[in-house]
N, C-alpha and C positions, 0 to 999 in steps of 0.2 A: 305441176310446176316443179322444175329441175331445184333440187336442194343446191343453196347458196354456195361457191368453193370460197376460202381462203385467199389471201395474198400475204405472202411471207417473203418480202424485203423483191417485190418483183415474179416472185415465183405463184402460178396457181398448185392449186392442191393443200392439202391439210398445213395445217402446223408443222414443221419438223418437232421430234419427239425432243424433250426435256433433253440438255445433254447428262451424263451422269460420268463421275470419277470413273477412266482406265483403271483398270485391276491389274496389276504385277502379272507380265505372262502373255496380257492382251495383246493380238495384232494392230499394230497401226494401218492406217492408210488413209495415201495423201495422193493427190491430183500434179502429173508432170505436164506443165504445156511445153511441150514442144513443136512448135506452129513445124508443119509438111504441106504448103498446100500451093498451089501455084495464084496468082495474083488475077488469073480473070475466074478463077474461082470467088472470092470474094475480097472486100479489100482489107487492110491490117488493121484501121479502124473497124470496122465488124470482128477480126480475130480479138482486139482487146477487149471491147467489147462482151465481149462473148467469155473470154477467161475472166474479165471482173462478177458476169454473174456464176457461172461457176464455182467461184470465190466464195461469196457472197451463202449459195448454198452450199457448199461445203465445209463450212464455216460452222452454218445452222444446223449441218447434220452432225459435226461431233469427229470431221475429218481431223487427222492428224499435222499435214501440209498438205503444201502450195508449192512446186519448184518449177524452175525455168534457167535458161538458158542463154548464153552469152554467143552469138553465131551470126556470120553476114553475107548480102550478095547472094545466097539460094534459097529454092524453094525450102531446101529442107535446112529448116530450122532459121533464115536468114531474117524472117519477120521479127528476129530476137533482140535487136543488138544491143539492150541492154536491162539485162533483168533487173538491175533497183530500182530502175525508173517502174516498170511493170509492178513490182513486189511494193514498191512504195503506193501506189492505186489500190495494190490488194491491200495492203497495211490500212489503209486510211477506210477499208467497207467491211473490215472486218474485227473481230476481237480476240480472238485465242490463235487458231489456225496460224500455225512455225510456218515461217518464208524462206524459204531454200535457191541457194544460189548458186546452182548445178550446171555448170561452175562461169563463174568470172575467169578472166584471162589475162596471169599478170604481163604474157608479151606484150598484146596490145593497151595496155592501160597504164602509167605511171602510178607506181606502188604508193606515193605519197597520197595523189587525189584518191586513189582505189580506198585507201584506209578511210580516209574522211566519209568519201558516199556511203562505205557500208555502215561505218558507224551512223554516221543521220540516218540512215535505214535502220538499226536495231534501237537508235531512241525515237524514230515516228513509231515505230510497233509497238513500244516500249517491250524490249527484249527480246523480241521473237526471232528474231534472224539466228538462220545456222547457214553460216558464210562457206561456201563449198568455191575452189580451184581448181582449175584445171588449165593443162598443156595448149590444147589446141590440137585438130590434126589436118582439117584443110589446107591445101598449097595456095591458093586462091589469095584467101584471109590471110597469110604470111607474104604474100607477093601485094597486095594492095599495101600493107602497114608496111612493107621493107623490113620485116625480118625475119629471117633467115630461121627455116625449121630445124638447122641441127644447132642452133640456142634454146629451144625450148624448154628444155628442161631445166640450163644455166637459170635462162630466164624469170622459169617458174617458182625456183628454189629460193633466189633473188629478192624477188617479188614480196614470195609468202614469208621471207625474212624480214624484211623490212615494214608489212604488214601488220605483223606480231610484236617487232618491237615499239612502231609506232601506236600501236595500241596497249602495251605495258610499260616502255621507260618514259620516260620527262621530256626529257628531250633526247633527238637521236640526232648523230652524224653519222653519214655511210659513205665507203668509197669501195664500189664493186665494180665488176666487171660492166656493169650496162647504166648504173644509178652514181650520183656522186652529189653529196651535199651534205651541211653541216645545221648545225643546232637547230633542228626541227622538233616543234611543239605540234602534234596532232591536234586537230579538235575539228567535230566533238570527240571523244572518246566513246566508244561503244558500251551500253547499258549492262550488258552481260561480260565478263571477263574472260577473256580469250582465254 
């Protein structure tokens, strides 16, 4: 008779090992999904699927993160389009394991909601988010949203300003180049301090 295996949260095989305190010095390592895969390959329900257990056991092994990505319209990486909602699934299966948000896009997303989601993201984790930004570089994804790639970087600058202060002042008024509005109270506020 074959010896019994384990099931650890979906997984056969042993237990994962105890996890034990990183030591100053130690290499991290953390799992990037970035979905590449064309759609009669499999469908995006089986890719998420598939990253929550991944999650799940790299969580149990003592991985460092979890990152993903903000990306639309192609195979590669378009399964994405919106990594809180994803990172919020892994929040909710897991318990240590940092959620990385390699990166959100503040062209396409108004800076006020951007702030809101990621913060209910680092309080569903309680704290674990490390909120990551980025440009964009697709022509595609700037011709579907209507806006124009030589803003990108206005855009982003914009953005992560607005970002930062709605997660540190009280209330904010802004009048930029692409945003404009007056006395806004964020909430929630994000668990970790920006």
């Amino acid at each position: 008779m074959a010896p019994r295996r384990e099931v650890t949260r979906g997984f056969p095989g042993p237990s994962p090992r105890p996890r034990r305190r990183r030591q100053p010095g130690e290499m991290k390592f953390g799992l990037n999904f970035f979905p590449s895969f064309r759609s009669s390959d499999y469908s995006t329900a089986e890719y998420f699927a598939q990253c929550l257990r991944l999650a799940e056991r790299a969580d149990a092994l003592g991985f460092n993160s979890i990152k993903t990505v903000e990306h639309y319209f192609y195979d590669y990486g378009g399964h994405s389009p919106n990594p809180v909602a994803l990172l919020a699934a892994v929040a909710a299966r897991t318990d240590r394991i940092r959620l990385i948000t390699g990166a959100v896009i503040p062209a396409f997303n108004h800076p006020v909601k951007l702030a809101a989601e990621l913060a209910a993201l680092d309080n569903l984790s309680n704290g674990r988010l490390d909120a990551g930004f980025g440009r964009a570089f697709l022509p595609k994804e700037f011709d579907v949203f209507g806006v124009s790639m030589e803003d990108s970087r206005a855009r982003f600058e914009e953005g992560l300003d607005i970002v930062i202060r709605l997660w540190t002042e009280d209330r904010v008024s802004y009048d930029g180049k692409f945003h404009r509005f007056r006395d806004v109270h964020s909430n929630p506020r994000p668990v970790q301090k920006p």
